[in-house]
C-alpha positions as CSV (number, residue, x, y, z in Angstrom):
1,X,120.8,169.1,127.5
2,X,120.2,172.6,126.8
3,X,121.3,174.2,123.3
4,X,124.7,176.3,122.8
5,X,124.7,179.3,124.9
6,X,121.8,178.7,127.2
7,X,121.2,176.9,130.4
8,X,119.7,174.7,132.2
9,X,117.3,175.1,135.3
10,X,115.6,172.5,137.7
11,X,112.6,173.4,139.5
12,X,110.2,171.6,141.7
13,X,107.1,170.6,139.8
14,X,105.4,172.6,142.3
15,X,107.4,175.8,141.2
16,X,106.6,174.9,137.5
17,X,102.6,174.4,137.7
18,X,102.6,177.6,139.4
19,X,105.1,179.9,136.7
20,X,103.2,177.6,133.9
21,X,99.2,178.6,135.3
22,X,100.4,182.3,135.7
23,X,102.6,182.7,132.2
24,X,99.1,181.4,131.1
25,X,97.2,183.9,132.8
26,X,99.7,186.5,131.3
27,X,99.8,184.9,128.2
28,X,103.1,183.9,127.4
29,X,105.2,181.0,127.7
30,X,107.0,180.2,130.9
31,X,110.4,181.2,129.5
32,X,109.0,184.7,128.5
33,X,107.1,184.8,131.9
34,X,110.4,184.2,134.3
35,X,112.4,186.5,131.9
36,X,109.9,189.2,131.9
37,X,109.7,188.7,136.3
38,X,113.4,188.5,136.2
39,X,113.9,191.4,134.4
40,X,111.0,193.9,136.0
41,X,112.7,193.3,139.5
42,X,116.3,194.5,138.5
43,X,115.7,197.9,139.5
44,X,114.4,196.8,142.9
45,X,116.5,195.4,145.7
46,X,116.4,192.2,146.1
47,X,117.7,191.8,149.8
48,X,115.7,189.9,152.5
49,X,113.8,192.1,154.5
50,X,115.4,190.6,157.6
C-alpha cells in the first residue's frame, strides 16, 4: 500500500531489472531514475510516430 499522497505502480519484472540495471548505471535509485526520464521527455512529444 503506498504512503499518503503517492501511488502505486506495477511493472513486469522484466521492465524493473531493466529501469533497476540502468538507475544503477546512472547512479540513482529507480524512483529518481523514472522521475528524472519522466520529467526530461516533457518537452518532447510524446505521440507515436505512426
Amino acid at each position: 500500500m503506498p504512503k499518503p499522497g503517492m501511488v502505486g505502480l506495477t511493472l513486469k519484472r522484466e521492465v524493473y531489472v531493466l529501469l533497476k540495471a540502468r538507475a544503477r548505471e546512472a547512479g540513482m535509485g529507480v524512483n529518481q531514475y523514472l522521475e528524472t526520464l519522466l520529467i526530461s521527455q516533457t518537452g518532447r512529444s510524446l505521440q507515436a510516430p505512426f
